[in-house]
PDB file of N, CA, C and O in Angstrom:
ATOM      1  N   UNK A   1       0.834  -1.178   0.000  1.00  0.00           N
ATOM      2  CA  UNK A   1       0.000   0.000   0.000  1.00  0.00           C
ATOM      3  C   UNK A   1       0.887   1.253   0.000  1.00  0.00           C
ATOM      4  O   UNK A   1       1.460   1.396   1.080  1.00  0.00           O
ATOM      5  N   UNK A   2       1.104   2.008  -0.727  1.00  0.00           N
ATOM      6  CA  UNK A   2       1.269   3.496  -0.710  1.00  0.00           C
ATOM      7  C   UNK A   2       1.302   4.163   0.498  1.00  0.00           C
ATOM      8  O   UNK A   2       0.491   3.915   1.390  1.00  0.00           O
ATOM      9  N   UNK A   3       2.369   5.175   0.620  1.00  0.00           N
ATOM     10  CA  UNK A   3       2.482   5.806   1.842  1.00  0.00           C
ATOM     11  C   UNK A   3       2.295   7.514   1.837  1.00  0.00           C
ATOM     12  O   UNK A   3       2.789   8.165   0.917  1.00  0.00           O
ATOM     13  N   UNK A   4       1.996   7.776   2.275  1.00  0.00           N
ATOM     14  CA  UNK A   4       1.562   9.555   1.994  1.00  0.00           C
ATOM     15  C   UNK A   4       2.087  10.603   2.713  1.00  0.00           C
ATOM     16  O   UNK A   4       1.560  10.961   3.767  1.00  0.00           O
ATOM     17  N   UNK A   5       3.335  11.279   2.139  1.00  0.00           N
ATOM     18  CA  UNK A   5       3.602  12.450   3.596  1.00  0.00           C
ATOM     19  C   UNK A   5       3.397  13.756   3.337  1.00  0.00           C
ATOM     20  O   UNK A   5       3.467  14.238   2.207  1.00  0.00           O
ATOM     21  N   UNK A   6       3.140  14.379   4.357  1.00  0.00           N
ATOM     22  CA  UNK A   6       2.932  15.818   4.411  1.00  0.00           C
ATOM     23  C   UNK A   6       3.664  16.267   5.839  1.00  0.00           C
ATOM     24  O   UNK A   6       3.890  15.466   6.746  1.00  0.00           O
ATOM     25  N   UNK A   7       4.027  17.824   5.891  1.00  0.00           N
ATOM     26  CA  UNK A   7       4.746  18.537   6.298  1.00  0.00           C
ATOM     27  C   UNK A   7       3.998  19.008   7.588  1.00  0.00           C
ATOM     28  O   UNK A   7       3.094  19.811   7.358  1.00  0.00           O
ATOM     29  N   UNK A   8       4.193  18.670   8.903  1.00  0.00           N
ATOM     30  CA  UNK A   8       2.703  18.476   9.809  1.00  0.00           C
ATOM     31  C   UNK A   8       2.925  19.860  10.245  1.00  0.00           C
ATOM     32  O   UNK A   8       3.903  20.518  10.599  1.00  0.00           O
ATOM     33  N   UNK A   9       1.060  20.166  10.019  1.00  0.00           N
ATOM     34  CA  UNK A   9       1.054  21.497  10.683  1.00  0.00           C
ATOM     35  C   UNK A   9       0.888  22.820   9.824  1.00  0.00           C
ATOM     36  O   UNK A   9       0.524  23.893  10.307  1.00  0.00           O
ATOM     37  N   UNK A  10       1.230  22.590   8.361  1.00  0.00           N
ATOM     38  CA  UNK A  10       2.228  23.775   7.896  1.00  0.00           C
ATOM     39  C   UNK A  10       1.569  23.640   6.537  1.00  0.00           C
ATOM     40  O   UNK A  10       1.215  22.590   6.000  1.00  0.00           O
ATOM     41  N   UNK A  11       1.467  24.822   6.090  1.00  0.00           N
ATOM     42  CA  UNK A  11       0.910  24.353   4.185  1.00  0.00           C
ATOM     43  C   UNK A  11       1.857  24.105   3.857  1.00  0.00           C
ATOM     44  O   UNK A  11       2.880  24.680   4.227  1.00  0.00           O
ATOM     45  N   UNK A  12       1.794  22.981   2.900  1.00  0.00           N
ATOM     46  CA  UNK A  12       2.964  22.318   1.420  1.00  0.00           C
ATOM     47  C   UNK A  12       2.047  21.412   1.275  1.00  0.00           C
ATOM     48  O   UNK A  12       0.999  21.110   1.846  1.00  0.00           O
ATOM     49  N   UNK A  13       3.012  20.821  -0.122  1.00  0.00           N
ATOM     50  CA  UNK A  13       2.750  20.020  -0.393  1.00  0.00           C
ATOM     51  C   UNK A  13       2.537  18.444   0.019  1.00  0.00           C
ATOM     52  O   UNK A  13       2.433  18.366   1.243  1.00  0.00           O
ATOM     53  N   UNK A  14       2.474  17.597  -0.407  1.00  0.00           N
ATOM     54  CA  UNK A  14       2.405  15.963  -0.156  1.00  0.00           C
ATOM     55  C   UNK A  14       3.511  15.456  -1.236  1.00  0.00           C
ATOM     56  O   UNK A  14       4.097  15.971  -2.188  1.00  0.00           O
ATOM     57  N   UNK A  15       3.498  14.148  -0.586  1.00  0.00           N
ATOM     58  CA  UNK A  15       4.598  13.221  -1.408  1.00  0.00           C
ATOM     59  C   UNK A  15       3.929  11.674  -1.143  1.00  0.00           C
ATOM     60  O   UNK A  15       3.567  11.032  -0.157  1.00  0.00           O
ATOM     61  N   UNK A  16       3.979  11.480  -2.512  1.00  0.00           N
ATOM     62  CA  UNK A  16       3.466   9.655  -2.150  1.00  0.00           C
ATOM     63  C   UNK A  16       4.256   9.023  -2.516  1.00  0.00           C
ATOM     64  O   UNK A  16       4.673   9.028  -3.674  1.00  0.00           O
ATOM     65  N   UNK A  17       4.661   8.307  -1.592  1.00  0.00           N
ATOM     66  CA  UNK A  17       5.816   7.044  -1.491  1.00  0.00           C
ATOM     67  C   UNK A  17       4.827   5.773  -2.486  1.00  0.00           C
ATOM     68  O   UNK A  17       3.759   5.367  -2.027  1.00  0.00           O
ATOM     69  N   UNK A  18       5.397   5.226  -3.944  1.00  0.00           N
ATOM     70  CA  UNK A  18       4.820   4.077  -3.981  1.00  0.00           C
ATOM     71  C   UNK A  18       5.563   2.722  -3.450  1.00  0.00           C
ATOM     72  O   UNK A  18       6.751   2.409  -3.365  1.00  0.00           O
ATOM     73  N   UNK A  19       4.274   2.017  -3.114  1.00  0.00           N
ATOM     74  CA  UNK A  19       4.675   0.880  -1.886  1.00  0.00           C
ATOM     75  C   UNK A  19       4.597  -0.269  -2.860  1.00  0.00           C
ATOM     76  O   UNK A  19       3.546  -0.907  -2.798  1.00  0.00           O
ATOM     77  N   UNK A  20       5.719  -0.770  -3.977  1.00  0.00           N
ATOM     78  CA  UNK A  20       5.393  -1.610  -4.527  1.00  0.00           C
ATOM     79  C   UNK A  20       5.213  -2.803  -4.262  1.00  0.00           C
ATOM     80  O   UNK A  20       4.522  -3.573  -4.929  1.00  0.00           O
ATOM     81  N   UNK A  21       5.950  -3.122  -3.047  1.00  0.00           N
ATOM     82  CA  UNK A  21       6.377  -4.346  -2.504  1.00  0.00           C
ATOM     83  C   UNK A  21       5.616  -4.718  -0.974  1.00  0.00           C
ATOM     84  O   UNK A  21       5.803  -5.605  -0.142  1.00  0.00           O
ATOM     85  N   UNK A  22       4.753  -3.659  -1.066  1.00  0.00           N
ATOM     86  CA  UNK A  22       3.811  -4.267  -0.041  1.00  0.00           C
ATOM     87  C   UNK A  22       4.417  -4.201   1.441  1.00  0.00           C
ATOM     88  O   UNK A  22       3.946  -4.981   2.270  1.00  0.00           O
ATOM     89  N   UNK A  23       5.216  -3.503   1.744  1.00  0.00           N
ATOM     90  CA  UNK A  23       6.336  -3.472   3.134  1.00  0.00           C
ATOM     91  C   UNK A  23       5.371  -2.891   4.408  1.00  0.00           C
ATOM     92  O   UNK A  23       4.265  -2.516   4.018  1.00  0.00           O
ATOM     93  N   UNK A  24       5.543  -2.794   5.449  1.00  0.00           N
ATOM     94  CA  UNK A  24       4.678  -2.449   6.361  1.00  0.00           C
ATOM     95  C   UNK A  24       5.955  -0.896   6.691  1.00  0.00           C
ATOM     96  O   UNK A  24       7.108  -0.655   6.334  1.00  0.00           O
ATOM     97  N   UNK A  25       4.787  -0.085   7.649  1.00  0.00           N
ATOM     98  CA  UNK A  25       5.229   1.402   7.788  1.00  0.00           C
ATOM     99  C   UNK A  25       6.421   1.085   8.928  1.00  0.00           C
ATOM    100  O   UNK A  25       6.834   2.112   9.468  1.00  0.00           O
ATOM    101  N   UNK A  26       7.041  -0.164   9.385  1.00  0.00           N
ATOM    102  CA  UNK A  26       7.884  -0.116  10.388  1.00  0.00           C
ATOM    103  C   UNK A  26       9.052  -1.067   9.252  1.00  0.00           C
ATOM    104  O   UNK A  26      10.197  -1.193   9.685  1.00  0.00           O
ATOM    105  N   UNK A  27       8.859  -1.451   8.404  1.00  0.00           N
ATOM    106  CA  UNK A  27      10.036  -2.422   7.783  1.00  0.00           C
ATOM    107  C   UNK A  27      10.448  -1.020   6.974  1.00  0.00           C
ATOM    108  O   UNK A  27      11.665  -0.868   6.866  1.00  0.00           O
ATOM    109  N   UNK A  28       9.748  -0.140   6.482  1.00  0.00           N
ATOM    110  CA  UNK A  28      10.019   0.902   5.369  1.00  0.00           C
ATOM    111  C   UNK A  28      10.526   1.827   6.406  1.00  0.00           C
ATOM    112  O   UNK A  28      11.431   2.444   5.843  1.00  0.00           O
ATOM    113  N   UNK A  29      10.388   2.389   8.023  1.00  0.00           N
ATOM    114  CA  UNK A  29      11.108   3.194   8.507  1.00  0.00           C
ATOM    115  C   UNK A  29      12.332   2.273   9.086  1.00  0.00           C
ATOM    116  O   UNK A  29      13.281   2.988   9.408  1.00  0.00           O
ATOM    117  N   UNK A  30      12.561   0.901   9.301  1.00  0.00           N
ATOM    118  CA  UNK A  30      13.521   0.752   9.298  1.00  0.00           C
ATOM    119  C   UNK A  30      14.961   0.496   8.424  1.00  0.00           C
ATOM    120  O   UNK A  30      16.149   0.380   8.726  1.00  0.00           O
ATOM    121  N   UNK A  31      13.800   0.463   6.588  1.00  0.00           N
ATOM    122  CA  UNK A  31      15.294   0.393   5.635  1.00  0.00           C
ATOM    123  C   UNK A  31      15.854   1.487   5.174  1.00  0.00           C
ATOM    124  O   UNK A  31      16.639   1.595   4.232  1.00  0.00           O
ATOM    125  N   UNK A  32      15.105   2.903   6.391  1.00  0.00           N
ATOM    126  CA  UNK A  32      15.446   4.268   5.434  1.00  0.00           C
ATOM    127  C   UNK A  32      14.820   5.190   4.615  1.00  0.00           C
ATOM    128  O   UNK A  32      15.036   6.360   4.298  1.00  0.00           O
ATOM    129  N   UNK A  33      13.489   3.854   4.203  1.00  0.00           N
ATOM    130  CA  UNK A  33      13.058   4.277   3.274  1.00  0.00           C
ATOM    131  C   UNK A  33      12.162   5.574   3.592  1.00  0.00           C
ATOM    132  O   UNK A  33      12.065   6.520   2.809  1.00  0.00           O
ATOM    133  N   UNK A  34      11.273   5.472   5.320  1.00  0.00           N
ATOM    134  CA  UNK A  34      10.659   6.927   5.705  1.00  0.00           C
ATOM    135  C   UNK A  34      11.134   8.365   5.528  1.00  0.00           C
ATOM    136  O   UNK A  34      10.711   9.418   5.051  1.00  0.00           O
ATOM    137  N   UNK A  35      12.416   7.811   6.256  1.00  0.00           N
ATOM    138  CA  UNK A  35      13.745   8.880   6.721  1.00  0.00           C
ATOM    139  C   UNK A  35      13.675   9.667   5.068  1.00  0.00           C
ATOM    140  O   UNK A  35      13.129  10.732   4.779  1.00  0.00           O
ATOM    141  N   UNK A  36      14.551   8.565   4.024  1.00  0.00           N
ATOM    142  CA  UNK A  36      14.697   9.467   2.950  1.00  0.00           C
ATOM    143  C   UNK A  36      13.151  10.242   2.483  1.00  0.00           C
ATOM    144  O   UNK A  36      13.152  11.454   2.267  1.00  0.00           O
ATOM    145  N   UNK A  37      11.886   9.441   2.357  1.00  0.00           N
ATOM    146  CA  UNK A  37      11.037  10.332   1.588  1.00  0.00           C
ATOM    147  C   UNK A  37      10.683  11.558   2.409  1.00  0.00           C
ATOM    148  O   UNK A  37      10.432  12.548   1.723  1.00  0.00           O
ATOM    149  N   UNK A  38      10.611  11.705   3.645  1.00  0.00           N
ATOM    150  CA  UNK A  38      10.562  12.844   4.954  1.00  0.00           C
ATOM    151  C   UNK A  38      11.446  13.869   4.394  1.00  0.00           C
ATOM    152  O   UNK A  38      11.073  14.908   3.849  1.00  0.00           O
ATOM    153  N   UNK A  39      13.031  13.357   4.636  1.00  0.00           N
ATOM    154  CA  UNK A  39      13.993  14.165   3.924  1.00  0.00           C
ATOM    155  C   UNK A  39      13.540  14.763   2.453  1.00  0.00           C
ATOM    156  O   UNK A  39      13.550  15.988   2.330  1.00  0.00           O
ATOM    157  N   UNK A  40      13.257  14.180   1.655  1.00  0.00           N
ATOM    158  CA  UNK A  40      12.768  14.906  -0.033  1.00  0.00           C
ATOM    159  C   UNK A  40      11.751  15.634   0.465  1.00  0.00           C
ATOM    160  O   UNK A  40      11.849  16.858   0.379  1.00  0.00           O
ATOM    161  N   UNK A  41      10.907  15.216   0.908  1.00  0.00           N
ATOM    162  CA  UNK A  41       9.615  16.542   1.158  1.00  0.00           C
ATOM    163  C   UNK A  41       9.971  17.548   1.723  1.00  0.00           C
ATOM    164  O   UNK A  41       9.743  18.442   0.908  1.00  0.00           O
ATOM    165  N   UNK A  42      10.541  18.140   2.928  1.00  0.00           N
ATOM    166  CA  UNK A  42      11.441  18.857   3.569  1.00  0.00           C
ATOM    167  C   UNK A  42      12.286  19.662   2.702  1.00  0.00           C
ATOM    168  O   UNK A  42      12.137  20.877   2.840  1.00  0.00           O
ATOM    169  N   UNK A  43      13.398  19.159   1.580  1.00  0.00           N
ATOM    170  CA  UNK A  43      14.201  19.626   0.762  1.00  0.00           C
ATOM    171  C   UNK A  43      13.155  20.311  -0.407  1.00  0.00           C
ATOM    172  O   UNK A  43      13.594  20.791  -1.452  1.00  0.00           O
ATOM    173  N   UNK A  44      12.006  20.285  -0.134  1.00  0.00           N
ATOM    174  CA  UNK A  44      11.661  20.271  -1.722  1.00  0.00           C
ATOM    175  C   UNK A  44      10.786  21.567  -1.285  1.00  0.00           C
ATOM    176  O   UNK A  44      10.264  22.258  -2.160  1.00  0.00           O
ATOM    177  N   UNK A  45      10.600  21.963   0.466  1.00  0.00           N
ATOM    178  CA  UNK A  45       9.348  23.164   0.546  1.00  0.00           C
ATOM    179  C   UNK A  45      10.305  23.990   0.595  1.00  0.00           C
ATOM    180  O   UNK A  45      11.523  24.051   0.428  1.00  0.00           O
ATOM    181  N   UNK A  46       9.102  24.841   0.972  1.00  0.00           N
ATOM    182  CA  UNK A  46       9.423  26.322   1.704  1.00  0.00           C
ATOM    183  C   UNK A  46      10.229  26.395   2.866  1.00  0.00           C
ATOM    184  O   UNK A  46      10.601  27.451   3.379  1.00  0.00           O
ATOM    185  N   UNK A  47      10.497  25.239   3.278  1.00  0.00           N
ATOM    186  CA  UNK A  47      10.125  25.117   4.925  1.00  0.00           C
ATOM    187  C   UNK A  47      12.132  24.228   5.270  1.00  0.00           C
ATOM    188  O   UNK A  47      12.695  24.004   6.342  1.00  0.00           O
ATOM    189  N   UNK A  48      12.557  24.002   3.982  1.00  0.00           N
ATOM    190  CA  UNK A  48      13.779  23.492   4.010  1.00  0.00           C
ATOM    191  C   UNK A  48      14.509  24.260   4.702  1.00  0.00           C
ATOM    192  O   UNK A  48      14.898  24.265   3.534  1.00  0.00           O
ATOM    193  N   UNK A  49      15.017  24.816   5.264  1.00  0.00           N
ATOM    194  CA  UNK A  49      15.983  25.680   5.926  1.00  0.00           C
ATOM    195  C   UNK A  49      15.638  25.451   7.106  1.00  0.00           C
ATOM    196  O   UNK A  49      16.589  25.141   7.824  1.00  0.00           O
ATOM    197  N   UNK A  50      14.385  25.486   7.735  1.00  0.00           N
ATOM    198  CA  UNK A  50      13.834  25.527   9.117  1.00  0.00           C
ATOM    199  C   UNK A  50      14.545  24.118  10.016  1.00  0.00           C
ATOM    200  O   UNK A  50      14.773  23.190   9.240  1.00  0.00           O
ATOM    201  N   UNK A  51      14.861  23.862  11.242  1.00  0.00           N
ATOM    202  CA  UNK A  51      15.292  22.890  11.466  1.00  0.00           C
ATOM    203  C   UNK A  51      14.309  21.787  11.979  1.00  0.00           C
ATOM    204  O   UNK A  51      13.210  22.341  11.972  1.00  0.00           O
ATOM    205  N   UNK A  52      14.154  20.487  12.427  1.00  0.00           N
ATOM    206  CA  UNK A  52      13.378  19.714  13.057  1.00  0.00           C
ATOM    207  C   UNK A  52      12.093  19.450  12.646  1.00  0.00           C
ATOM    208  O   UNK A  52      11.122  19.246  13.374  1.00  0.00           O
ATOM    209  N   UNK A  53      12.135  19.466  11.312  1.00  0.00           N
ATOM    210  CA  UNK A  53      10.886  19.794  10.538  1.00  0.00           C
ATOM    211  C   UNK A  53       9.821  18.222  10.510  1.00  0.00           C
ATOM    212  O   UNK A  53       9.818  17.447   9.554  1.00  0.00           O
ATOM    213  N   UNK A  54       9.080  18.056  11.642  1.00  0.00           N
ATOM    214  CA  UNK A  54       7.905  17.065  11.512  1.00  0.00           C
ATOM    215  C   UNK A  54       7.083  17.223  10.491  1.00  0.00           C
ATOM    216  O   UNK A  54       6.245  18.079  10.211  1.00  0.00           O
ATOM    217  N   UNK A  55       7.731  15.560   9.612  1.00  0.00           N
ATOM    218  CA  UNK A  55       6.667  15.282   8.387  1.00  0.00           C
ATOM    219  C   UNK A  55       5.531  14.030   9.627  1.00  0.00           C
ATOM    220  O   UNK A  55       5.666  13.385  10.667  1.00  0.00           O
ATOM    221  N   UNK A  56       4.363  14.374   8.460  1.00  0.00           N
ATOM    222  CA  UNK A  56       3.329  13.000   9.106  1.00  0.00           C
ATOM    223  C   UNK A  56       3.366  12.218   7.912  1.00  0.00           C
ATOM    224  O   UNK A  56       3.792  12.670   6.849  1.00  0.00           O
ATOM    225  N   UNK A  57       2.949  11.098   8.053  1.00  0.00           N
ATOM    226  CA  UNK A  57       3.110   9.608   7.376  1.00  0.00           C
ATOM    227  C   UNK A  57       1.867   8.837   7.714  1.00  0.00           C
ATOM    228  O   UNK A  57       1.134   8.999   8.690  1.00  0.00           O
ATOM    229  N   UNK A  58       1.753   7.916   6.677  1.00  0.00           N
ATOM    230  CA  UNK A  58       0.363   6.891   6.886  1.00  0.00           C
ATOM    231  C   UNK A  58       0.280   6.372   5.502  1.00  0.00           C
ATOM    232  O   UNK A  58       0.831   6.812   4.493  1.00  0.00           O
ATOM    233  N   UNK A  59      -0.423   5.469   5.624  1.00  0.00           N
ATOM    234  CA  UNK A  59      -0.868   4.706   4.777  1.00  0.00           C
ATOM    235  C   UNK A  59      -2.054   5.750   3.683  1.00  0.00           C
ATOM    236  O   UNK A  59      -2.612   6.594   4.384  1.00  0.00           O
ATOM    237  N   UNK A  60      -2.388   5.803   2.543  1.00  0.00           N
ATOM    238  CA  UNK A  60      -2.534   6.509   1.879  1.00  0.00           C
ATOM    239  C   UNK A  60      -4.679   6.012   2.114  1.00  0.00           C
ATOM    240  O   UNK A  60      -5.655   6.760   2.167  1.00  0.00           O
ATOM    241  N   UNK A  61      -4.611   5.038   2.163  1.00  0.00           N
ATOM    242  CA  UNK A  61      -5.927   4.604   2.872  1.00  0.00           C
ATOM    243  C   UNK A  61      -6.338   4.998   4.065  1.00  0.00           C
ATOM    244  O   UNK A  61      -7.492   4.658   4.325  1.00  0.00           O
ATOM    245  N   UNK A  62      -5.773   5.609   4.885  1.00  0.00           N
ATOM    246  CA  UNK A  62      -5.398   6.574   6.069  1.00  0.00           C
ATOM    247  C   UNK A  62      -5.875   7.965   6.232  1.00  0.00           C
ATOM    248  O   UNK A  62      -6.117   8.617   7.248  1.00  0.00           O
ATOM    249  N   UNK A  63      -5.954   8.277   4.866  1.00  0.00           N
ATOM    250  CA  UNK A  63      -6.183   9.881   4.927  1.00  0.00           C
ATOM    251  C   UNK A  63      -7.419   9.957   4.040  1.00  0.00           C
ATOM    252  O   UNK A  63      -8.004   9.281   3.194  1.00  0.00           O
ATOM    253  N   UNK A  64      -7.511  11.089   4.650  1.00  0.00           N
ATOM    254  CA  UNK A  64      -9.561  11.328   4.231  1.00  0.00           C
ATOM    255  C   UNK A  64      -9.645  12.893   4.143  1.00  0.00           C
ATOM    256  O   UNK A  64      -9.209  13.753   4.909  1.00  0.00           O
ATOM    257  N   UNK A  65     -10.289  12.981   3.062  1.00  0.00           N
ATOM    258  CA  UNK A  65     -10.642  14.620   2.843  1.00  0.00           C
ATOM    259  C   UNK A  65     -11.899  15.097   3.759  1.00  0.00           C
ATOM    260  O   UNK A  65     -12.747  14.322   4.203  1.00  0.00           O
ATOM    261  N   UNK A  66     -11.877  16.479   3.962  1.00  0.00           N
ATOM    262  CA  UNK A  66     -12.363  17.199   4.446  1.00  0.00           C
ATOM    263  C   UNK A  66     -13.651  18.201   3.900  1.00  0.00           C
ATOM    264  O   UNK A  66     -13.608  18.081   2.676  1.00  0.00           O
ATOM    265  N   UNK A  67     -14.561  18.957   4.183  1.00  0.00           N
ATOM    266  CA  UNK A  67     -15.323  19.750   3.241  1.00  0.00           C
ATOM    267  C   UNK A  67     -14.263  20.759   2.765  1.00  0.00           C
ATOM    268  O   UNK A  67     -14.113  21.128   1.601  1.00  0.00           O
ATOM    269  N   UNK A  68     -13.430  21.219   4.018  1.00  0.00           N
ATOM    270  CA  UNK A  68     -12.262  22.182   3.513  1.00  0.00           C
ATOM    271  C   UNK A  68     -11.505  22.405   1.963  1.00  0.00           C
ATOM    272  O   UNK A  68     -10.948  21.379   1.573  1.00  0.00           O
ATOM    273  N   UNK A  69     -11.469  22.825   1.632  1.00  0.00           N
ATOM    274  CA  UNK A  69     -10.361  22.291   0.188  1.00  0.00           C
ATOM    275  C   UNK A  69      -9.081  22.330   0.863  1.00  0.00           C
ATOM    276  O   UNK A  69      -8.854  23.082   1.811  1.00  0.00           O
ATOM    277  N   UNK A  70      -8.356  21.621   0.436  1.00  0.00           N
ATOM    278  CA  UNK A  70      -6.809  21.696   0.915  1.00  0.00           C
ATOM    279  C   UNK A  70      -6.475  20.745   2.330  1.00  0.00           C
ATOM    280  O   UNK A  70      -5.389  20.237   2.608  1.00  0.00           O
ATOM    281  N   UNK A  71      -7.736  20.669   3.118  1.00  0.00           N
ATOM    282  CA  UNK A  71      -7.533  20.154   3.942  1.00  0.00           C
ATOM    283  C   UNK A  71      -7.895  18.029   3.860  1.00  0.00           C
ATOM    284  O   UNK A  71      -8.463  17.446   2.937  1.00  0.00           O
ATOM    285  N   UNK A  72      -7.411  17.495   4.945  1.00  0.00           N
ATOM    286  CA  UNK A  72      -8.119  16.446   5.044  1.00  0.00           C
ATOM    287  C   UNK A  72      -7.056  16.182   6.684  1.00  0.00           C
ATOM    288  O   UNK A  72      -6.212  16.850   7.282  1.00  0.00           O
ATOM    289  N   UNK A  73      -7.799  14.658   6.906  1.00  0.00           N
ATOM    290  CA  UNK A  73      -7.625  14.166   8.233  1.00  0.00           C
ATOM    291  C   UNK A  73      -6.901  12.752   8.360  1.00  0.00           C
ATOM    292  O   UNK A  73      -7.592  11.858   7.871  1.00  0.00           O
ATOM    293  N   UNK A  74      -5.733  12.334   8.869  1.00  0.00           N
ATOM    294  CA  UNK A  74      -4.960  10.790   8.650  1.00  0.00           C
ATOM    295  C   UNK A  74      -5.830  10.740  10.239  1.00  0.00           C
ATOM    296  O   UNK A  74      -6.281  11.586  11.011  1.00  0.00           O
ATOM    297  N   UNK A  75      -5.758   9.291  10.194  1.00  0.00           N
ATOM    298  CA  UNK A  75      -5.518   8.047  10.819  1.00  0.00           C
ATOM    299  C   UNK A  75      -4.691   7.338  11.294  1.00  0.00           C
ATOM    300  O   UNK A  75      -3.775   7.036  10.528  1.00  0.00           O
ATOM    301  N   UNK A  76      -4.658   6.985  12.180  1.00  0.00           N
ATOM    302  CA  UNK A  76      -2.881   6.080  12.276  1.00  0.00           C
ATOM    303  C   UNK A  76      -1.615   6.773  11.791  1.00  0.00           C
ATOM    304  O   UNK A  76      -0.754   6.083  11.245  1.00  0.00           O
ATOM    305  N   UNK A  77      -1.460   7.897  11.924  1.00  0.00           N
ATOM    306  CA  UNK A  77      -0.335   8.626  11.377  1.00  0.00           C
ATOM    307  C   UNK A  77       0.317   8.517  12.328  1.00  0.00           C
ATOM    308  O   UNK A  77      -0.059   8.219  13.462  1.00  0.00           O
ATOM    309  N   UNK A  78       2.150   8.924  11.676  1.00  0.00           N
ATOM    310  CA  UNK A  78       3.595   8.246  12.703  1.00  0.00           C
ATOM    311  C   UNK A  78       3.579   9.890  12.037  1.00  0.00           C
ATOM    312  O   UNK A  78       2.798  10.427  11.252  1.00  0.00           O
ATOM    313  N   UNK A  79       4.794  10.385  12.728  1.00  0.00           N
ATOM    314  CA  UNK A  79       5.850  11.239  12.294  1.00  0.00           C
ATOM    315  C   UNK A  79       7.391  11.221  12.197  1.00  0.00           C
ATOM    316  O   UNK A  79       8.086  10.372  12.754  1.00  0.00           O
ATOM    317  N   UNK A  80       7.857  12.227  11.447  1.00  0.00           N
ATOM    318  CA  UNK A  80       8.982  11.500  11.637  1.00  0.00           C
ATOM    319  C   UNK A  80       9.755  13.154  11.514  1.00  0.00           C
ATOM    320  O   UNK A  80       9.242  14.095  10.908  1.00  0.00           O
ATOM    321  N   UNK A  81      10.997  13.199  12.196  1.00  0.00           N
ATOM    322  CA  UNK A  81      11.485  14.581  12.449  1.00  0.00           C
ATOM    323  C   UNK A  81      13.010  14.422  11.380  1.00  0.00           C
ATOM    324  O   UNK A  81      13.897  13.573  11.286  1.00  0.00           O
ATOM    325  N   UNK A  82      12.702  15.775  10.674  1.00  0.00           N
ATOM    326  CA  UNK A  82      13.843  15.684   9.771  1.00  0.00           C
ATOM    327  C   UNK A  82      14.616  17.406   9.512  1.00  0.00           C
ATOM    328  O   UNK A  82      15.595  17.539   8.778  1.00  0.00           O
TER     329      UNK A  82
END
């Protein structure tokens, strides 16, 4: 399943990790694989310079839109500080 991050807290963008191989959200933060996509989202905002920058993470089945535009709501979300 696909993994989905966003920059917690803060407008930007999202980044979807595809999950080709079916890995669970603790085998993928332990091969790196969180760490690096956290890191690319981070490098890629506004917000790159800032230090300690909490991305949120989840399963892409996890997150649910809102009436808001722009907005929506995860589930089971981890974070991860980059």
């Amino acid at each position: 399943m696909d993994v989905w991050f966003h920059v917690s807290g803060l407008a930007s963008a999202h980044l979807v990790y595809r999950n080709t191989d079916g890995a669970t959200l603790k085998q993928l933060r332990k091969s790196g694989v969180i760490y690096k996509m956290a890191l690319k989202l981070k490098i890629s905002s506004k917000y790159k310079k800032m230090p300690n920058i909490e991305v949120d993470y989840t399963f892409i089945k996890d997150v649910s839109t809102t009436d808001i535009p722009g907005r929506v709501t995860l589930s089971r979300s981890k974070v991860m500080k980059v």
